[in-house]
C-alpha positions in Angstrom: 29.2 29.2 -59.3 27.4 26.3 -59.5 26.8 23.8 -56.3 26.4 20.1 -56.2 24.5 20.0 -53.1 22.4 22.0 -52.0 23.6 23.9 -48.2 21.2 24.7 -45.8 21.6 28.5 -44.2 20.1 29.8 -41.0 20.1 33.1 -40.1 19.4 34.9 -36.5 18.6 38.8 -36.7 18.3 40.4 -33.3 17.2 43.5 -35.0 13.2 44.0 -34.4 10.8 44.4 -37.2 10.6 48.0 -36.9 13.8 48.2 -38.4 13.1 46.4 -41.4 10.4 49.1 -41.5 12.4 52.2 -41.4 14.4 51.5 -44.4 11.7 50.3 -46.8 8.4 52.2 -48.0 7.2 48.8 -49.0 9.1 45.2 -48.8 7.7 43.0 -51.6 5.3 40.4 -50.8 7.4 37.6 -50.4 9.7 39.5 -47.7 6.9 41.3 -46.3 5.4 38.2 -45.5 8.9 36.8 -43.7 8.9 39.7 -41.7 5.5 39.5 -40.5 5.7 36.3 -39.5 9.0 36.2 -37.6 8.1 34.8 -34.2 9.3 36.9 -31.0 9.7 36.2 -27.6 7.3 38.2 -25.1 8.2 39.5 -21.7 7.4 42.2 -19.7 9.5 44.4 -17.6 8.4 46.9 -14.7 11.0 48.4 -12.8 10.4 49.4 -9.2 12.6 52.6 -7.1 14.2 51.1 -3.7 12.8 53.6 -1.4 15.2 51.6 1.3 17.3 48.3 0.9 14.6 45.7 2.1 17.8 43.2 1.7 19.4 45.2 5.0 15.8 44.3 6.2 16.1 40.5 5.7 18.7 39.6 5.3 18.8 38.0 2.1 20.3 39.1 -1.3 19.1 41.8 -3.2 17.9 40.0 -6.3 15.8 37.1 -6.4 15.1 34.3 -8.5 11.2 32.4 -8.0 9.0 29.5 -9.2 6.6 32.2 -8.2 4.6 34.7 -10.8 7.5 37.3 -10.6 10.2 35.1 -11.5 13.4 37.4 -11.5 13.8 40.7 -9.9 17.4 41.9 -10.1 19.0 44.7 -7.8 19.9 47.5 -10.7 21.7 50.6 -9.4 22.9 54.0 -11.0 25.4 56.2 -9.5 22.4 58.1 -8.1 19.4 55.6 -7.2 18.9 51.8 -6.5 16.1 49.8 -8.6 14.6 46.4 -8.8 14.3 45.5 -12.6 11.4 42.9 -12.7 11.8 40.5 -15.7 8.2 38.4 -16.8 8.3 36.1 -18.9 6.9 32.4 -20.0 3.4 31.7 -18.4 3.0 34.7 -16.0 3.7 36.6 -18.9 1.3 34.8 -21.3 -1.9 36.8 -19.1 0.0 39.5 -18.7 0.5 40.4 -22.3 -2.9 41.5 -22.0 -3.1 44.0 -19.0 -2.9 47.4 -18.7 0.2 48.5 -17.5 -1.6 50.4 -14.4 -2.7 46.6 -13.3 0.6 45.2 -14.2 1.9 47.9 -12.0 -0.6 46.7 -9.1 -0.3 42.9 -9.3 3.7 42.8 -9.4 4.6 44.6 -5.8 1.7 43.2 -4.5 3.5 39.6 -5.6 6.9 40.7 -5.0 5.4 41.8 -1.4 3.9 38.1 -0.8 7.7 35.9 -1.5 9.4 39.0 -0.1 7.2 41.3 3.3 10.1 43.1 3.7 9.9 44.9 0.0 6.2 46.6 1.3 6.8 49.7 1.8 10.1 50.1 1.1 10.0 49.8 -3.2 7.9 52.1 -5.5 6.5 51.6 -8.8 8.0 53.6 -11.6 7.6 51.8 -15.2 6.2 49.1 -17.2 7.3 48.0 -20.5 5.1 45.5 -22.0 7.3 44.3 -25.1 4.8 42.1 -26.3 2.0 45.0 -26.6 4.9 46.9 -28.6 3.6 47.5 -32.2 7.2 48.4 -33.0 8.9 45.6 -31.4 6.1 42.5 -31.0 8.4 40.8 -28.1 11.8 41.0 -27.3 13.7 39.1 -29.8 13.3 36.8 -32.6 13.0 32.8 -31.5 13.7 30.3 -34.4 10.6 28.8 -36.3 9.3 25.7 -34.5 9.8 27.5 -31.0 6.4 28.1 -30.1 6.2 30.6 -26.6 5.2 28.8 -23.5 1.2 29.1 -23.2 -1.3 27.8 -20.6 -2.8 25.2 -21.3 -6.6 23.9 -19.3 -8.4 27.0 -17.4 
């Protein structure tokens, strides 16, 4: 088949590198290079235990949307227990990237505790996922070239 004009393709793969990985000893240099240089989002997640509902507390909702360093926290329950999943991304998680996960552990009750008094006490830390430290993942999910992540600019 031959084409008169040439068609421009673009492709989104929500499958992370590591995949790419399992199925081939060795990509060859070309595609190696793709792959290494896919760009992916970065966010961190920690997910805190609900002790007791601080919304009965309040009075407010159980999730929460802020301009604030925490930006979402979202009331996830199980049949069996309640959680707060606590999704970072953009700026806050720009510094982040680069903690620990005991200090991202520390500074996001702590935070959650300043926009929302009646969580102290009442949620407890359980896990941190760092996507953007993850050697297997590198982010959360592929952004198209000429995206660039949100960074700080200044201090």
């Amino acid at each position: 088949m031959r084409l008169t004009k040439p068609k421009t393709y673009s492709i989104t793969c929500t499958d992370p590198n590591w995949i790419a990985w399992s199925y081939h000893e060795a990509l060859p240099d070309l595609q190696a290079e793709a792959v290494a240089s896919i760009p992916y989002g970065q966010a961190t997640s920690v997910f805190l235990k609900v002790k007791e509902p601080f919304w009965d507390v309040d009075g407010l909702g159980s999730s929460l949307w802020s301009d604030g360093p925490i930006g979402r926290a979202y009331n996830w329950a199980t049949p069996n227990e309640k959680y707060i999943w606590v999704f970072l991304n953009g700026i806050v998680n720009y510094t982040l990237r680069t903690w620990n996960d005991d200090d991202i552990m520390a500074f996001v009750p702590r935070e959650l505790a300043a926009i929302r008094p009646s969580t102290v006490g009442r949620v407890e830390g359980i896990a941190v996922r760092n996507w953007s430290n993850d050697p297997y993942t590198k982010g959360t999910y592929a952004t198209p070239k000429g995206h660039t992540p949100m960074v700080r600019r200044g201090k």
